[in-house]
C-alpha atoms as a printed R data frame, in Angstrom:
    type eleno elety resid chain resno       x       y       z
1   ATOM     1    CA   UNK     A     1  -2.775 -25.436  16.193
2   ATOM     2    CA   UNK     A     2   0.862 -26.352  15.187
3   ATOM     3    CA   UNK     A     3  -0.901 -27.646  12.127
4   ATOM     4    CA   UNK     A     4  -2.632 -24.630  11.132
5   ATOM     5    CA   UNK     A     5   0.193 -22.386  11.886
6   ATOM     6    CA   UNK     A     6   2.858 -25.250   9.174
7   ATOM     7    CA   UNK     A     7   0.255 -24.435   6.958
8   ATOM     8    CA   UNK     A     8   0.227 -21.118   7.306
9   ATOM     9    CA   UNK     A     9   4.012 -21.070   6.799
10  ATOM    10    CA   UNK     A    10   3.796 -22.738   3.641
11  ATOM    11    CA   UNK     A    11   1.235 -20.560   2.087
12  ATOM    12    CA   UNK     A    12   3.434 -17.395   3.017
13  ATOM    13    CA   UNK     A    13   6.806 -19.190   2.208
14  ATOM    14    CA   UNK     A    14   7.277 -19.295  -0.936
15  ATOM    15    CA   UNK     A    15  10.897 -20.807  -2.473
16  ATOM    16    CA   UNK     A    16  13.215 -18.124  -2.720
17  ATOM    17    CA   UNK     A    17  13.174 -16.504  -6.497
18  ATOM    18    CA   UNK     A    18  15.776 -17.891  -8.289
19  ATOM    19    CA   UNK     A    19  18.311 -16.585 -10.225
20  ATOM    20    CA   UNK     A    20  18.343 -12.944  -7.991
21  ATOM    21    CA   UNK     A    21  18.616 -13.982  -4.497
22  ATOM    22    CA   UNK     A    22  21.538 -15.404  -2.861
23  ATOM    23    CA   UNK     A    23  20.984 -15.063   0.925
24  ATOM    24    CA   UNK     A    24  23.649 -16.436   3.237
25  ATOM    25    CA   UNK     A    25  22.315 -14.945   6.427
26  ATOM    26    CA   UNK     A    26  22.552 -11.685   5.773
27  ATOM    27    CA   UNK     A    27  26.044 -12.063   4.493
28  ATOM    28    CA   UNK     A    28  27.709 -11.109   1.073
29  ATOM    29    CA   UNK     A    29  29.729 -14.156   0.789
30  ATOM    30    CA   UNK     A    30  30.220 -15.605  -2.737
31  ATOM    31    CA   UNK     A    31  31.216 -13.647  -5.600
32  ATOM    32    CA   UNK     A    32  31.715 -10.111  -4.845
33  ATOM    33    CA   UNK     A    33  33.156  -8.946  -8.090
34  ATOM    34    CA   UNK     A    34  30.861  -9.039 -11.262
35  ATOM    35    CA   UNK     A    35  27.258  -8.947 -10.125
36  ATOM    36    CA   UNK     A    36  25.004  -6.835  -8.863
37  ATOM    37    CA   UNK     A    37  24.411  -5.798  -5.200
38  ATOM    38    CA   UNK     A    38  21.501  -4.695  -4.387
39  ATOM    39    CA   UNK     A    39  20.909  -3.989  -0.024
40  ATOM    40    CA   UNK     A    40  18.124  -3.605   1.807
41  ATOM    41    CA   UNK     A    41  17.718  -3.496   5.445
42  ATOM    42    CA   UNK     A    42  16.452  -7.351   7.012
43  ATOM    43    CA   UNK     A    43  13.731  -8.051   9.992
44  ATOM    44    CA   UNK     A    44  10.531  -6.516   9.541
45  ATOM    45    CA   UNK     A    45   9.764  -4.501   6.267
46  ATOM    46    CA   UNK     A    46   7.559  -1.902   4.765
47  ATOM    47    CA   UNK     A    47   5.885  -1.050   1.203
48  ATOM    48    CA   UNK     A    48   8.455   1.248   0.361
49  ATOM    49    CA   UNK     A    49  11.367  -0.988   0.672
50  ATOM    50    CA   UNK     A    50   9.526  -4.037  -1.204
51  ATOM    51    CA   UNK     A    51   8.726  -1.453  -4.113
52  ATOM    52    CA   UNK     A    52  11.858   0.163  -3.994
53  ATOM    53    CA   UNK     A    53  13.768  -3.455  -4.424
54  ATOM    54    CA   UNK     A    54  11.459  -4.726  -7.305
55  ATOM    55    CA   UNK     A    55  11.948  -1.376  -9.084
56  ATOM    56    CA   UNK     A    56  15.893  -2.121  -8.880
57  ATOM    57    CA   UNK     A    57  15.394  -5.609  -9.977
58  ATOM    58    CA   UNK     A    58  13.354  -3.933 -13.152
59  ATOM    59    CA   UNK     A    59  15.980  -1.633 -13.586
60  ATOM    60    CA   UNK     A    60  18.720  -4.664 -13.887
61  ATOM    61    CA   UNK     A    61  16.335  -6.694 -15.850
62  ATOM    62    CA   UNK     A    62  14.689  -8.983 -13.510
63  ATOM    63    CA   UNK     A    63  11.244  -8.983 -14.305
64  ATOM    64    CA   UNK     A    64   9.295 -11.131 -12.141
65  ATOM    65    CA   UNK     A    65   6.221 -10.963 -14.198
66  ATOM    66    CA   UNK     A    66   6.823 -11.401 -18.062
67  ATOM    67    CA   UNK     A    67   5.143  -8.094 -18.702
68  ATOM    68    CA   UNK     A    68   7.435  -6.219 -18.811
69  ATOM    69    CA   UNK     A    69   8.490  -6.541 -22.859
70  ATOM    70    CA   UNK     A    70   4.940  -4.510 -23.308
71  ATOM    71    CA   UNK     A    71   7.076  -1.631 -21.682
72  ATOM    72    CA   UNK     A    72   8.602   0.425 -24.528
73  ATOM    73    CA   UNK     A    73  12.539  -0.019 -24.700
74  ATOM    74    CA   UNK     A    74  12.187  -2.949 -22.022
75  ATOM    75    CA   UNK     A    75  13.922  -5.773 -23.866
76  ATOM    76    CA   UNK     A    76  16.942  -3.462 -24.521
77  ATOM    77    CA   UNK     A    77  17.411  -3.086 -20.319
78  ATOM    78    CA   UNK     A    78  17.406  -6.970 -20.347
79  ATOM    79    CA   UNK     A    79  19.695  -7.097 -23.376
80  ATOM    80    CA   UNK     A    80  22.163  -4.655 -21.651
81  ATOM    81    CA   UNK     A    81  22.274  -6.638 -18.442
82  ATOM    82    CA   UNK     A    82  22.089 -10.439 -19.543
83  ATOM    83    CA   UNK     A    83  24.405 -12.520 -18.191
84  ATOM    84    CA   UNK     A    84  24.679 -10.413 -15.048
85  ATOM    85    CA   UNK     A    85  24.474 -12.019 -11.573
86  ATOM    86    CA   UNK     A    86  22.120 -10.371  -9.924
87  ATOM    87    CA   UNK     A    87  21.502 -10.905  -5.814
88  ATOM    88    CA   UNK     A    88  19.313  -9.028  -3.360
89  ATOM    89    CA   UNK     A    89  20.470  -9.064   0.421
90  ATOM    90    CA   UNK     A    90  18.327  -8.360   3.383
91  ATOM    91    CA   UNK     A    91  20.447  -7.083   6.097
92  ATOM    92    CA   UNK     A    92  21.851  -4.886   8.931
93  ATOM    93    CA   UNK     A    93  25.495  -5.303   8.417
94  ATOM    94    CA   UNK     A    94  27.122  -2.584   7.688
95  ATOM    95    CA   UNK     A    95  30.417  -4.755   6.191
96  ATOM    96    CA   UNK     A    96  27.489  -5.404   3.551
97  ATOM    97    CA   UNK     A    97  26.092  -2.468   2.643
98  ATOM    98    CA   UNK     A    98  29.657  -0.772   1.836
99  ATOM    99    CA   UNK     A    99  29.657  -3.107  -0.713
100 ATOM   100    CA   UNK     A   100  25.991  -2.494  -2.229
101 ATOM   101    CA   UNK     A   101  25.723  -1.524  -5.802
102 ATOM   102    CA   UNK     A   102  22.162  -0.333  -4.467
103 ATOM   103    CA   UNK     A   103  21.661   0.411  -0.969
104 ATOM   104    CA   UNK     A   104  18.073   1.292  -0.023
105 ATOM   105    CA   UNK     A   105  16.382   2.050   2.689
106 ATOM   106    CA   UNK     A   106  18.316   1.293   5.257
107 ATOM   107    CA   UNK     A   107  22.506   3.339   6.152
108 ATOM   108    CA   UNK     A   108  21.693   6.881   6.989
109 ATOM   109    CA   UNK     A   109  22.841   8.268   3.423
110 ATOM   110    CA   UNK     A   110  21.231   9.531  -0.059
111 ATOM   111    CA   UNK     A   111  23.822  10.094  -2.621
112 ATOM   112    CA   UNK     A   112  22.208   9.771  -5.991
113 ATOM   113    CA   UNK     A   113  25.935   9.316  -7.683
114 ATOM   114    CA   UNK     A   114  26.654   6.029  -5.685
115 ATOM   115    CA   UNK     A   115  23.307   4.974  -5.525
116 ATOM   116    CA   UNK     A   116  22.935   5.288  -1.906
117 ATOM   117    CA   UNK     A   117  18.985   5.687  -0.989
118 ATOM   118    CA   UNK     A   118  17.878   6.109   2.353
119 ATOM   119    CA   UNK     A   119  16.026   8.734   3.883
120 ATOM   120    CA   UNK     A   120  15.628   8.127   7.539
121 ATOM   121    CA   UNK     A   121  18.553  10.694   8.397
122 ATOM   122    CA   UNK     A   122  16.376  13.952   7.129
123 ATOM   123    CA   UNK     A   123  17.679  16.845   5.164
124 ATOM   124    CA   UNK     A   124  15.805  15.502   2.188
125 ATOM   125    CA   UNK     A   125  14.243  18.552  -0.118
126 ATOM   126    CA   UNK     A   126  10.541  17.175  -0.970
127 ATOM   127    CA   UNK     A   127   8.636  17.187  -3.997
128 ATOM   128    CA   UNK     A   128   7.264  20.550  -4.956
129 ATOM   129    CA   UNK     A   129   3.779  19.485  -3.186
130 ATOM   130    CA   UNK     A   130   5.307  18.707  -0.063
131 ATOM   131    CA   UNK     A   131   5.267  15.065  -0.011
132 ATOM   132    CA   UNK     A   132   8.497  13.445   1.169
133 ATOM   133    CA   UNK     A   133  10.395  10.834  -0.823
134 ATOM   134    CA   UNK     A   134  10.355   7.741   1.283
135 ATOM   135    CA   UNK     A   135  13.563   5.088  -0.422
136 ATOM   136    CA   UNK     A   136  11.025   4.172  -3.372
137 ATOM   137    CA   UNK     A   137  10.471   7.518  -4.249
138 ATOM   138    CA   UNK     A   138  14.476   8.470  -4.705
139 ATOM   139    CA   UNK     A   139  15.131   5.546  -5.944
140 ATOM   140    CA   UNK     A   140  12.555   6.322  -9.118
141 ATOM   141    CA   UNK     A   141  13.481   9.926  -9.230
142 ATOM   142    CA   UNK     A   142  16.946   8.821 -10.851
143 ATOM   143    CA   UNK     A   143  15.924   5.337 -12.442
144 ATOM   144    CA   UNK     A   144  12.238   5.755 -12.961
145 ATOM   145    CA   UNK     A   145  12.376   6.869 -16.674
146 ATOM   146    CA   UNK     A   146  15.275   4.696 -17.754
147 ATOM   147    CA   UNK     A   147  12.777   1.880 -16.291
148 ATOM   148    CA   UNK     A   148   9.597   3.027 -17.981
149 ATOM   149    CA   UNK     A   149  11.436   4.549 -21.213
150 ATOM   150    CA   UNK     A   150   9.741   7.906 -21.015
151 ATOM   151    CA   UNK     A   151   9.902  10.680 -18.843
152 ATOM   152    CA   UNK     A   152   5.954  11.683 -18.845
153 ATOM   153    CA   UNK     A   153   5.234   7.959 -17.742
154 ATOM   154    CA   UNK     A   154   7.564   8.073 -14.916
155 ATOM   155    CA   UNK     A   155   5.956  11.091 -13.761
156 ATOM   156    CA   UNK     A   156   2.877   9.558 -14.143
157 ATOM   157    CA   UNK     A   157   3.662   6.025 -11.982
158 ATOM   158    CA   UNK     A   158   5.453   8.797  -9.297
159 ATOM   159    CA   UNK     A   159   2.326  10.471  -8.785
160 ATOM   160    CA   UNK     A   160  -0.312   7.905  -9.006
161 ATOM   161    CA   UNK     A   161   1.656   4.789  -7.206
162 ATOM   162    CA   UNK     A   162   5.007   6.520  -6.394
163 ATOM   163    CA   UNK     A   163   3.955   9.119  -4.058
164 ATOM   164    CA   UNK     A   164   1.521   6.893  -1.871
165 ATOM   165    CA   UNK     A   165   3.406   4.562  -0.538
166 ATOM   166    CA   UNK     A   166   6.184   7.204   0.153
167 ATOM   167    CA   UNK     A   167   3.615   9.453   1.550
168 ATOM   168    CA   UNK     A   168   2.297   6.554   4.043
169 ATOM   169    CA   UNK     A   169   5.883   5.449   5.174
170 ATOM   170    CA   UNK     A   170   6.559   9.385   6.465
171 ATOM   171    CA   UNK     A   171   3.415   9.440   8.082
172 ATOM   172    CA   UNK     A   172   1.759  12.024   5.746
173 ATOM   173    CA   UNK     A   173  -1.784  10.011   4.071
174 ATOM   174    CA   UNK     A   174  -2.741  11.895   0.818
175 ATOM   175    CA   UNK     A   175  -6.473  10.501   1.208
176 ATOM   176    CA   UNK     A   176  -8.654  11.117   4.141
177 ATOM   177    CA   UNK     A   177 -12.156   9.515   4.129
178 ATOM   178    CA   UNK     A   178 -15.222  11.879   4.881
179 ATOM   179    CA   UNK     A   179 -16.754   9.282   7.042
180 ATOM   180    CA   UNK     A   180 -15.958   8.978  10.213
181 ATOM   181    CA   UNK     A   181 -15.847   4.913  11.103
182 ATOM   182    CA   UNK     A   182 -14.224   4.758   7.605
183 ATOM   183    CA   UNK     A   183 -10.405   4.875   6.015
184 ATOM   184    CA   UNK     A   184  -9.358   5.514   2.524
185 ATOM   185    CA   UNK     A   185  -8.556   1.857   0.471
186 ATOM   186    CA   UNK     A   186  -4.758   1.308   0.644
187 ATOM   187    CA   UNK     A   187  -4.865  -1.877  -1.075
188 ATOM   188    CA   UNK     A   188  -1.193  -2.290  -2.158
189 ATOM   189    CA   UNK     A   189   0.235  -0.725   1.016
190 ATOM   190    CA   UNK     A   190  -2.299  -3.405   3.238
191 ATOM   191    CA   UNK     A   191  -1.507  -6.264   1.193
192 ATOM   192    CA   UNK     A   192   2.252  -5.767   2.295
193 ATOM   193    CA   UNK     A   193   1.494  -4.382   5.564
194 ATOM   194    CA   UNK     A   194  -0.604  -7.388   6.533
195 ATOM   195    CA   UNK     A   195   2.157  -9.445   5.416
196 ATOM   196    CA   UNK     A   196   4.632  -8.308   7.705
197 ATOM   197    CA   UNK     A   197   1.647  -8.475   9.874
198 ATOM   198    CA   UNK     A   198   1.258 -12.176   9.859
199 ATOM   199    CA   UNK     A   199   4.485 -12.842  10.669
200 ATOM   200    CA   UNK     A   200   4.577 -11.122  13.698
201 ATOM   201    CA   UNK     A   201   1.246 -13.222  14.570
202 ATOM   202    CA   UNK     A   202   2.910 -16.791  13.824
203 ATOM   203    CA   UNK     A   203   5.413 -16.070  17.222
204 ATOM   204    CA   UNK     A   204   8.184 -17.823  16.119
205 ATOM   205    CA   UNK     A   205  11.725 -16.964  17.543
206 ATOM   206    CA   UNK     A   206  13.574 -14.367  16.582
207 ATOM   207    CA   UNK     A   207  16.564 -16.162  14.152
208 ATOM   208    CA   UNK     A   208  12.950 -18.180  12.521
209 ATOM   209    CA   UNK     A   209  10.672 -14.819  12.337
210 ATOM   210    CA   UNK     A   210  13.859 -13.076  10.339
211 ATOM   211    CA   UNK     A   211  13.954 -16.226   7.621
212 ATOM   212    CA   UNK     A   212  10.408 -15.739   7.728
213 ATOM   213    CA   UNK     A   213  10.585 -11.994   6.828
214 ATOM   214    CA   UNK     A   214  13.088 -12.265   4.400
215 ATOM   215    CA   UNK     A   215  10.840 -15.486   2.431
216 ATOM   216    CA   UNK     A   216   7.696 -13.210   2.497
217 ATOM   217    CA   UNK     A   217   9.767 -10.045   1.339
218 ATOM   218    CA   UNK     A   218  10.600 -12.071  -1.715
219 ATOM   219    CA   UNK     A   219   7.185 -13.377  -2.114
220 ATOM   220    CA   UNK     A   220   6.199  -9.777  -2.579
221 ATOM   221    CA   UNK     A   221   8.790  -9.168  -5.154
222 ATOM   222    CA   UNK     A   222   6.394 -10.276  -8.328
223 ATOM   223    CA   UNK     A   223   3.526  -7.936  -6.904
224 ATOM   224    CA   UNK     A   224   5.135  -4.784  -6.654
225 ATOM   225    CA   UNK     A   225   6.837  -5.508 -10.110
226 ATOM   226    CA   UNK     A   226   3.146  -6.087 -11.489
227 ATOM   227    CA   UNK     A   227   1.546  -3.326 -10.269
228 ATOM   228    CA   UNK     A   228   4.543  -0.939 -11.405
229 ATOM   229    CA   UNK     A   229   4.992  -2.016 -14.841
230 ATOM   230    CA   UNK     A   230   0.942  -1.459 -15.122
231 ATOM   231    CA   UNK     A   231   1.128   2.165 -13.747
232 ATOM   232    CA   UNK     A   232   3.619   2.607 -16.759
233 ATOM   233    CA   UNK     A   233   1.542   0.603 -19.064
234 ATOM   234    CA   UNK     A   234  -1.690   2.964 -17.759
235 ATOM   235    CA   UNK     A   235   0.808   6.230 -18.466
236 ATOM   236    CA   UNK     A   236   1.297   5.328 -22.289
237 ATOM   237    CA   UNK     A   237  -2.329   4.461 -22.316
238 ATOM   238    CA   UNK     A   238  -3.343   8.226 -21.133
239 ATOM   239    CA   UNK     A   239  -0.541   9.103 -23.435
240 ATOM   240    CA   UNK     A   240  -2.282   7.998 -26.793
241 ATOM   241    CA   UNK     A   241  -5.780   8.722 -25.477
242 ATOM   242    CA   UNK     A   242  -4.942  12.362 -25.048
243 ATOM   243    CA   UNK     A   243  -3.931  12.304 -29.351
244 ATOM   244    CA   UNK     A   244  -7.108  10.621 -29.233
245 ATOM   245    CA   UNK     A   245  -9.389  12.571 -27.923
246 ATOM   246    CA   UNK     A   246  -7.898  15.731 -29.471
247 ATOM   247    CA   UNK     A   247  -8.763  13.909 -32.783
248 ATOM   248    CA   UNK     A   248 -12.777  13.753 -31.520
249 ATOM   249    CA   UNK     A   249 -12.820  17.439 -30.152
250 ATOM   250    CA   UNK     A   250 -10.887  18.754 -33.111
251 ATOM   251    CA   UNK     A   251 -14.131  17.400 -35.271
252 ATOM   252    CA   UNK     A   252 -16.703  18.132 -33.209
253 ATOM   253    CA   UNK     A   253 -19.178  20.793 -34.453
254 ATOM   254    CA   UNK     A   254 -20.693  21.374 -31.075
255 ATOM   255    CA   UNK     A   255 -17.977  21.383 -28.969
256 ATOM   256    CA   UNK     A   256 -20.560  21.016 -25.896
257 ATOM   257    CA   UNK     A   257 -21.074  17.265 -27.699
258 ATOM   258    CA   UNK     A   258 -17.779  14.635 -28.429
259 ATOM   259    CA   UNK     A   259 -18.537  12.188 -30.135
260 ATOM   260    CA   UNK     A   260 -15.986   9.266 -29.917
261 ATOM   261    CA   UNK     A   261 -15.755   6.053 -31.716
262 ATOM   262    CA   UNK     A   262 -14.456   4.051 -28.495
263 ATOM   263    CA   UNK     A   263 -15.002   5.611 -25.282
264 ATOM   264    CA   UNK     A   264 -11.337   7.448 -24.613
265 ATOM   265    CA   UNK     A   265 -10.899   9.192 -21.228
266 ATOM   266    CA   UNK     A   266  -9.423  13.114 -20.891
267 ATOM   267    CA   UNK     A   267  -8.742  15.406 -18.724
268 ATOM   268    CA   UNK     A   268 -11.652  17.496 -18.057
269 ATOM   269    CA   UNK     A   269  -9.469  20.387 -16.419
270 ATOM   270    CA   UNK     A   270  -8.293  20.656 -20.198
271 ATOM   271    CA   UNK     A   271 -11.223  20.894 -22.016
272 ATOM   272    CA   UNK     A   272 -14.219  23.455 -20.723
273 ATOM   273    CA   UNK     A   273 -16.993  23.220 -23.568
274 ATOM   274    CA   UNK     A   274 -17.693  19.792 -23.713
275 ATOM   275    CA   UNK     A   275 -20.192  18.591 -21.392
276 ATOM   276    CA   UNK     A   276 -21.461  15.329 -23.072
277 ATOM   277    CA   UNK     A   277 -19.147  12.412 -24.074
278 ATOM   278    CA   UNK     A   278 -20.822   9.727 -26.711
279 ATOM   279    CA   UNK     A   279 -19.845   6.910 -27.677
280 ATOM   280    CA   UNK     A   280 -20.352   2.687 -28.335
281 ATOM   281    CA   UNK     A   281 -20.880   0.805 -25.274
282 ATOM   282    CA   UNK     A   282 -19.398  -2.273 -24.622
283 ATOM   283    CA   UNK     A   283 -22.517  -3.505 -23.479
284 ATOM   284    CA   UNK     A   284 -24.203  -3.226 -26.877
285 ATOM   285    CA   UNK     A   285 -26.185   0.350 -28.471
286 ATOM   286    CA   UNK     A   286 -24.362   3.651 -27.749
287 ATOM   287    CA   UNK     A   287 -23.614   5.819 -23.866
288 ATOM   288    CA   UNK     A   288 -23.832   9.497 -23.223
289 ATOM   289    CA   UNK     A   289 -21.886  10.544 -20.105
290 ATOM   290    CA   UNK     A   290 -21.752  13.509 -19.034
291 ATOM   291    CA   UNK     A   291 -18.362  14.880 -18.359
292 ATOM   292    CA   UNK     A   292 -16.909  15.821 -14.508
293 ATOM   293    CA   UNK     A   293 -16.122  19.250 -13.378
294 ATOM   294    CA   UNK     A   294 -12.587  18.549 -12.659
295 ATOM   295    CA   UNK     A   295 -10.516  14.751 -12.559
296 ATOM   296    CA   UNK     A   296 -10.569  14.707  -8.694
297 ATOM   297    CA   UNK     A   297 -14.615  15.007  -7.931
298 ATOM   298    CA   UNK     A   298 -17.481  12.747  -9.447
299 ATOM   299    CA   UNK     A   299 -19.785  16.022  -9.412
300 ATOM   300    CA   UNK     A   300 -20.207  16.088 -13.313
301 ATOM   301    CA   UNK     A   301 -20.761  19.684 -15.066
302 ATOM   302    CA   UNK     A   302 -24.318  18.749 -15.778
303 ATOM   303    CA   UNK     A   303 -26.489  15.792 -14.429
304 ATOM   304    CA   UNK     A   304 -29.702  14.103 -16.873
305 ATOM   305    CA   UNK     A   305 -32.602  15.076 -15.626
306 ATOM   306    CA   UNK     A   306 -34.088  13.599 -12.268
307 ATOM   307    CA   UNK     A   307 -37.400  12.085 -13.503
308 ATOM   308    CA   UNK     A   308 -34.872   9.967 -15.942
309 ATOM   309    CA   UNK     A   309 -32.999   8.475 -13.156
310 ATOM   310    CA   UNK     A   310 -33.006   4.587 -12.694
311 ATOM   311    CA   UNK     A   311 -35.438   4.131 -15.236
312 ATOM   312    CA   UNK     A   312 -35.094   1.444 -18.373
313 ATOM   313    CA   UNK     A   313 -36.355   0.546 -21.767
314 ATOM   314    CA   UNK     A   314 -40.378   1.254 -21.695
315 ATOM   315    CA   UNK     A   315 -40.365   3.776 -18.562
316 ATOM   316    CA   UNK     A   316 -37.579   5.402 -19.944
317 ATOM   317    CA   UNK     A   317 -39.015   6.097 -23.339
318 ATOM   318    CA   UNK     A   318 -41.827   7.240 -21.872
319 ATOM   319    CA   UNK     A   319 -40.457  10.268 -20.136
320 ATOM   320    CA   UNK     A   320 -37.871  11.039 -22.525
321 ATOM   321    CA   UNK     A   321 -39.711  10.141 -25.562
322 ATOM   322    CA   UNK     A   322 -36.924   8.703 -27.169
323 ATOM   323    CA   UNK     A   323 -38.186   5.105 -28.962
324 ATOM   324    CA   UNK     A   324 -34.673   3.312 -28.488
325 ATOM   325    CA   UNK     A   325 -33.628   4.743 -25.030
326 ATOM   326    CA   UNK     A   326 -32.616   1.732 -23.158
327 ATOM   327    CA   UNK     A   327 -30.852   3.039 -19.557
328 ATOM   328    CA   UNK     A   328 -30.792   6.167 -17.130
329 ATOM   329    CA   UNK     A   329 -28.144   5.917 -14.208
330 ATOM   330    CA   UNK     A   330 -29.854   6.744 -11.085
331 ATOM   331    CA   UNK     A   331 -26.794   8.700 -10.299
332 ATOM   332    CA   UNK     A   332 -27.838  10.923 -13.879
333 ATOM   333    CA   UNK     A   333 -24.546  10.954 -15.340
334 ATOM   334    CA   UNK     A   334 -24.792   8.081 -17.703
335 ATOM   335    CA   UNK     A   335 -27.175   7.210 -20.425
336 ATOM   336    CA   UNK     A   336 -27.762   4.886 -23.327
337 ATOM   337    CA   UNK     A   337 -29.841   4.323 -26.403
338 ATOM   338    CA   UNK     A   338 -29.571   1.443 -28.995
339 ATOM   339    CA   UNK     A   339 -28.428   3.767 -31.325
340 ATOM   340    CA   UNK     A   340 -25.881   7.047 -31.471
341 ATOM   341    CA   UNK     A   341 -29.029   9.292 -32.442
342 ATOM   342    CA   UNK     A   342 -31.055   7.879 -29.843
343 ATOM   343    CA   UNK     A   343 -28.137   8.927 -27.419
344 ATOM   344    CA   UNK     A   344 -28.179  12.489 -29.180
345 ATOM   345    CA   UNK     A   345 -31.671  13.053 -29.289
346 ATOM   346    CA   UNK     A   346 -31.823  12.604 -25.316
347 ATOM   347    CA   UNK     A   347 -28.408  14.572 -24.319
348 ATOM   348    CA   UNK     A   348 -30.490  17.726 -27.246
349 ATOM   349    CA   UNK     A   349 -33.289  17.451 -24.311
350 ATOM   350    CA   UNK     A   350 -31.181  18.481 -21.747
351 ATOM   351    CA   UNK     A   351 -28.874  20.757 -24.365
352 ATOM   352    CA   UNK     A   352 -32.549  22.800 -25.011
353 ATOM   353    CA   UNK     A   353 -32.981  23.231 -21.256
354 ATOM   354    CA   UNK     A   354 -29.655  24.745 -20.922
355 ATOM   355    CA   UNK     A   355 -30.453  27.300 -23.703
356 ATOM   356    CA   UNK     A   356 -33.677  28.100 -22.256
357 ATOM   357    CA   UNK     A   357 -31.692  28.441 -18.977
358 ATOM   358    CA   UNK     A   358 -33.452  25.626 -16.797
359 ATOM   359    CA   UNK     A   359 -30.422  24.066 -16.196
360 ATOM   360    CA   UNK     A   360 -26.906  25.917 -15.706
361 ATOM   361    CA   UNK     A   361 -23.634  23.632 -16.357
362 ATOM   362    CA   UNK     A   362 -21.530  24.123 -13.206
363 ATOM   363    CA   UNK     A   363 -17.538  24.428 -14.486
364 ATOM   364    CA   UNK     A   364 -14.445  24.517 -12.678
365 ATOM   365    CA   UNK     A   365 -13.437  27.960 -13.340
């Protein structure tokens, strides 16, 4: 047992990251003019606190990860603080946090000007939506676009990462799962959570379980970093597809019909006519998919016909009597052909049954 559990240890205790930690039990001994302070509360910790710390730690230009030079403007934030000493401390001392350049999570006080983020004390106006800020989410509502470069990005890394974790640390889950014996993935948030978790479960004593906490804290650093600066990344992606696919609809003739030449996603709550997307697989030949009522359900506008679904190659040509048809989704919203007017001829089958009005396209009006 005491085997398995140094084992266990030295899979979850990682060497402490150089270069931005300086921990001295808890204390803020060393240089105190010069560098950069950034506080967080010690013991046990929470997603919001670990993302909240590797967002500062972006901000200063510790990036954990190397990617983040893909980040527009990115290099300039690590030109502008090179040379800068850098330290994260995990602690309840209040000597401490006076001191903090960054104090997060953890003193009672949110005061954007001195960069004081907690929000355990209340009295904190939430988003427009209702969801409360948790210390991630204040911290990125005054650094996030100096971080990602652009302010539609941050918005966009606030509302698809941002706003989950701090909607799970106040309690408030944006998913709920329609089946009963089920719960919505958290990935991310149980990563960390099982974490902090696992310590608990190695029952060490109390001064060991802290060093513990603080070790795996850092370990999680890297992770949070990652899945931030891809969020961004993701944000300038849906940035260029939108030019994109305003490019494809723009030269449409049948607006009902885009074709692309790569697959490029858009918001369907944009866009009403089309009802077909088309474009080169990855897989070899040419898709049809047919587009979704609205970005938050899978119910697409129009579905391929039943007798299609599941079917392949000779079946499939046989119904649809299309020579190069190659695949029918058995959920009916994705088809494919070996060639672009094999895809076309199939999607004019069910086009003709909407004319003759055997099928009506259900929109999100």
């Amino acid at each position: 047992m005491k085997k398995t559990l140094n084992t266990i240890k030295k899979k979850i205790i990682p060497k402490t990251i150089k270069k931005i930690v300086n921990l001295e039990n808890g204390k803020a001994g060393g240089r105190d003019a010069g560098h950069v302070l950034i506080v967080t509360h010690g013991a046990a910790f929470h997603p919001d606190d670990v993302c909240a710390t590797a967002a500062a730690l972006l901000y200063y230009g510790v990036d954990k990860t190397g990617l983040g030079k893909f980040l527009p403007g990115y290099e300039e934030i690590q030109k502008k603080h090179d040379g800068e000493f850098v330290r994260v401390v995990r602690t309840l001392d209040k000597d401490v946090m006076k001191k903090a350049t960054i104090l997060l999570d953890v003193g009672r006080e949110y005061d954007e000007k001195t960069n004081r983020f907690d929000h355990h004390q209340g009295g904190i106006t939430p988003r427009e939506d209702g969801i409360m800020y948790s210390s991630f989410g204040l911290f990125w509502k005054k650094f996030g676009k100096k971080i990602t470069g652009n302010s539609e990005v941050s918005e966009f890394v606030d509302k698809i990462f941002v706003k989950h974790i701090d909607s799970m640390d106040n309690g408030m889950p944006i998913a709920k799962s329609l089946f009963e014996d089920q719960t919505p993935p958290l990935l991310f948030e149980d990563l960390i959570n099982f974490d902090a978790d696992l310590v608990f479960g190695l029952n060490l004593p109390e001064k060991e379980i802290n060093k513990v906490f603080d070790k795996t804290f850092f370990k999680l650093i890297p992770i949070a970093q990652k899945m931030l600066i891809l969020t961004a990344l993701k944000g300038y992606a849906q940035i260029e597809a939108k030019k994109k696919f305003q490019e494809f609809y723009s030269r449409a003739k049948d607006k009902r019909v885009i074709i692309m030449d790569q697959k490029t996603p858009f918001k369907s709550n944009e866009y009403r006519e089309p009802l077909f997307m088309v474009y080169p697989s990855l897989r070899g030949g040419w898709a049809g998919q047919a587009v979704r009522i609205n970005d938050l359900s899978w119910d697409t506008k129009v579905q391929f016909p039943e007798s299609w679904a599941g079917k392949e190659a000779i079946e499939l040509r046989a119904v649809t009597g299309v020579d190069d048809a190659t695949f029918a989704h058995l959920g009916r919203f994705l088809i494919s052909a070996e060639t672009k007017e094999g895809v076309l001829k199939m999607i004019q089958i069910v086009l003709t049954d909407i004319e003759n009005g055997k099928i009506k396209p259900i929109f999100n009006d």
